[in-house]
N, C-alpha and C positions, 0 to 999 in steps of 0.2 A: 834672703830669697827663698820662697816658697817653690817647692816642689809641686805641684798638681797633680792625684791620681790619674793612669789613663781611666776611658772610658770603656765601659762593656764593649767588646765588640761583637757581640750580640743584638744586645738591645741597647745600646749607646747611652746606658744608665750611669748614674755616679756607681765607683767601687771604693772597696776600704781592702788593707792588708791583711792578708789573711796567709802568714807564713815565709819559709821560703822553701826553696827546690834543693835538697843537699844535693845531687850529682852537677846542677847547675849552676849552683850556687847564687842563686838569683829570687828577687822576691816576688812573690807569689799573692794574686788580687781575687777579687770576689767580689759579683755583682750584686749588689741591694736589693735588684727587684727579681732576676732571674734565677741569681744566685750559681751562675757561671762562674768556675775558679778558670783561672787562666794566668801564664807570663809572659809580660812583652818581651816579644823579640827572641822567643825559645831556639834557641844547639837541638836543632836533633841529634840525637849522637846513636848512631844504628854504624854495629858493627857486622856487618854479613860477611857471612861466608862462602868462600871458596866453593864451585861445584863439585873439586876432587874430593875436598873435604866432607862436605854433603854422602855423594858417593860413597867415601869411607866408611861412614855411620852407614848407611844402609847393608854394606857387605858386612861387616861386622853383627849385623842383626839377624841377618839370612845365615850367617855362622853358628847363628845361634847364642848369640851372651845377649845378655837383657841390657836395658834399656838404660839402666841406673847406670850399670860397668859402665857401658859405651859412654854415656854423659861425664863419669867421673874420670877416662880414660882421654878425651879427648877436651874435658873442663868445659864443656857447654852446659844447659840445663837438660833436664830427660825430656822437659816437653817441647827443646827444641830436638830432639833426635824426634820424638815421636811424629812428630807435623812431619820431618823430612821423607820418615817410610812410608805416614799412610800420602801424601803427595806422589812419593813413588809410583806406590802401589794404584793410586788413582790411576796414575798417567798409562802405567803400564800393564796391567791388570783390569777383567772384567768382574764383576761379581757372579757368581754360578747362582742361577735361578733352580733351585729344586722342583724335578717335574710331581715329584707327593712329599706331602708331609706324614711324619709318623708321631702321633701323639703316644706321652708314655704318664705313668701317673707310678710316681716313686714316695708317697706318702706313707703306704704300708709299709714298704721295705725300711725307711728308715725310722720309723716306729719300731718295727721287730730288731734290728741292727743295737737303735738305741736303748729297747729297753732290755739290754743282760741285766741277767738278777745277781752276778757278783763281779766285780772289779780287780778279779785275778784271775789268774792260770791261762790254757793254752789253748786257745781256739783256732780250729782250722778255718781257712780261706778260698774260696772257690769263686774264680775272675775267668769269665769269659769273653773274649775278644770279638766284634760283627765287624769287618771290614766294605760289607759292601750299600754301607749308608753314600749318598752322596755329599754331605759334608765333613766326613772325615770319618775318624774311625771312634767306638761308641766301646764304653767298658759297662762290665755288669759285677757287683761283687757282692757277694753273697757269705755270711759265718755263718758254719754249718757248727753247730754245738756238740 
């Protein structure tokens, strides 16, 4: 007895096999002309989680530990933590419109920074703080030779 490929469901083409699904463990087809892979009769398998849980990762982030910890701490992936805070932050959170922009041009600074003429000894550091940018707070740092 002969098994018959199914058909594209697509384009209702003949398919041939082309693999299988390891988490499904099921074989896996490919259509001739469109070249649609597809397997019949697929397991979703979507494990979602919990709101609290959700929740958790976000407080943990606003705490301040990065994104990798929280994933490795709670055994998700980081880029599902990250979808859950910018989500958050969509929902709850506007974006601040800046009423001006301040253009700054840091090409020389890091020319002069980069080019020391020697690769030792002790140079001092001169960092200056501006707090009243509207998107946050802006450093300036300057080696004074």
């Amino acid at each position: 007895m002969c098994i018959e490929n199914p058909k594209c469901p697509k384009c209702s083409a003949k398919t041939w096999k082309n693999g299988h699904v390891r988490k499904q463990n099921k074989q896996r087809f490919k259509c001739s002309q469109c070249h649609h892979q597809f397997v019949e009769n697929p397991e979703i398998i979507v494990a979602a989680k919990p709101e609290w849980f959700k929740v958790l990762a976000q407080l943990l982030y606003m705490m301040g530990m990065s994104m990798n910890s929280i994933a490795r701490l709670l055994q998700v992936s980081a880029s599902s933590v990250l979808g859950w805070v910018r989500t958050f932050a969509e929902n709850n959170y506007s974006k601040p419109i800046p009423s001006s922009s301040i253009v700054m041009e840091l090409d020389e600074m890091w020319h002069y920074i980069g080019s020391k003429k020697t690769s030792f000894g002790y140079g001092k550091l001169l960092i200056e703080l501006q707090t009243s940018l509207l998107t946050g707070n802006v450093g300036i740092a300057v080696q004074i030779p």
